[in-house]
C-alpha positions as CSV (number, residue, x, y, z in Angstrom):
1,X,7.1,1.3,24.2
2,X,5.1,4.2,22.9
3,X,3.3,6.3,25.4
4,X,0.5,6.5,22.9
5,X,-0.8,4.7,19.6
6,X,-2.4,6.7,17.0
7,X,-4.6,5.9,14.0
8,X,-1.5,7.6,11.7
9,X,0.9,5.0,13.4
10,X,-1.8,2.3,12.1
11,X,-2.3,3.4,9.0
12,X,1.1,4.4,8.0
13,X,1.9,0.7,9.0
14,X,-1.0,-0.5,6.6
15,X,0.2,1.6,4.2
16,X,3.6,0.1,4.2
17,X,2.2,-3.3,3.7
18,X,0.3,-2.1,0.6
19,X,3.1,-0.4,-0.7
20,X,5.3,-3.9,-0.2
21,X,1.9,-5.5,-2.1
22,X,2.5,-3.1,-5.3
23,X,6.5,-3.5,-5.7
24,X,5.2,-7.3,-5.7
25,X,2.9,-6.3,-8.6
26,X,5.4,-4.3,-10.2
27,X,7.6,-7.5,-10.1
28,X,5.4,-9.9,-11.6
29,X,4.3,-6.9,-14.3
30,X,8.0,-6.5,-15.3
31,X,8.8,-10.5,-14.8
32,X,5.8,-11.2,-17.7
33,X,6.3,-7.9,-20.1
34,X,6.6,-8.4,-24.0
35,X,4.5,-11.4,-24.4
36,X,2.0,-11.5,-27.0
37,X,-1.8,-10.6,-26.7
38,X,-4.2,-13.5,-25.6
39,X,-1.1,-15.6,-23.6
40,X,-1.7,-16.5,-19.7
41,X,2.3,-14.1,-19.8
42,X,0.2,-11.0,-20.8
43,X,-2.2,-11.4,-18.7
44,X,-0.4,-11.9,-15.9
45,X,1.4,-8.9,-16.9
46,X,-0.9,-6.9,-17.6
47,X,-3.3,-7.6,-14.3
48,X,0.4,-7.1,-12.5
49,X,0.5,-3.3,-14.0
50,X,-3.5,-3.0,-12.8
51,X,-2.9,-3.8,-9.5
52,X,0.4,-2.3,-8.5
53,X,-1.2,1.0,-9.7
54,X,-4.2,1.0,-7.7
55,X,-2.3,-0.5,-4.9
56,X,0.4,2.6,-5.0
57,X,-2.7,4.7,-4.8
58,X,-4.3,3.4,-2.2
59,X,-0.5,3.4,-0.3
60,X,-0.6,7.1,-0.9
61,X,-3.8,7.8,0.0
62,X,-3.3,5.5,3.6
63,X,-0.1,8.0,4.0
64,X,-2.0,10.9,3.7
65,X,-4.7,10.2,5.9
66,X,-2.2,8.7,8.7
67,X,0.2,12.1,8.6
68,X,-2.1,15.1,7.0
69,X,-5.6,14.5,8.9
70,X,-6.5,14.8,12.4
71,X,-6.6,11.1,12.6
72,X,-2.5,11.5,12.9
73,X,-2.8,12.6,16.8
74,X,-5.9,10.5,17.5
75,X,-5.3,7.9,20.0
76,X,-6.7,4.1,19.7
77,X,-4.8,3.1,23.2
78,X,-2.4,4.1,25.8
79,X,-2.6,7.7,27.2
80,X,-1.4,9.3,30.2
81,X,-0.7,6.5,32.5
């Protein structure tokens, strides 16, 4: 078991769940492509596209707070024992 459990083991876990959440989206935006303006196919692709790309972003911006920020050492539990 880890000696120590940091907020950028959390939220690099988090992050992997979000990114899992976009390829989803990118699925169902590539499943429904090319069908015609005003159908319940184009919106479903086109919300798909919307939220796999603020999903990736949000991914990316989990990763970077987990490994490039402070929070990347800071312990929520465990410790010297």
């Amino acid at each position: 078991m880890l000696a120590e459990f940091t907020w950028g083991h959390l939220l690099t876990i988090v992050a992997a769940f979000v990114l899992l959440y976009a390829f989803g989206q990118a699925i169902t935006w590539r499943r429904h492509a090319g069908h015609g303006r005003g159908t319940p196919g184009y919106a479903r692709a086109r919300d798909g596209r919307r939220y796999a790309a603020w999903s990736l972003l949000v991914a990316l911006l989990l990763f970077a707070l987990g490994w490039l920020t402070p929070l990347a050492g800071t312990a929520i539990a465990g410790g010297a024992a």
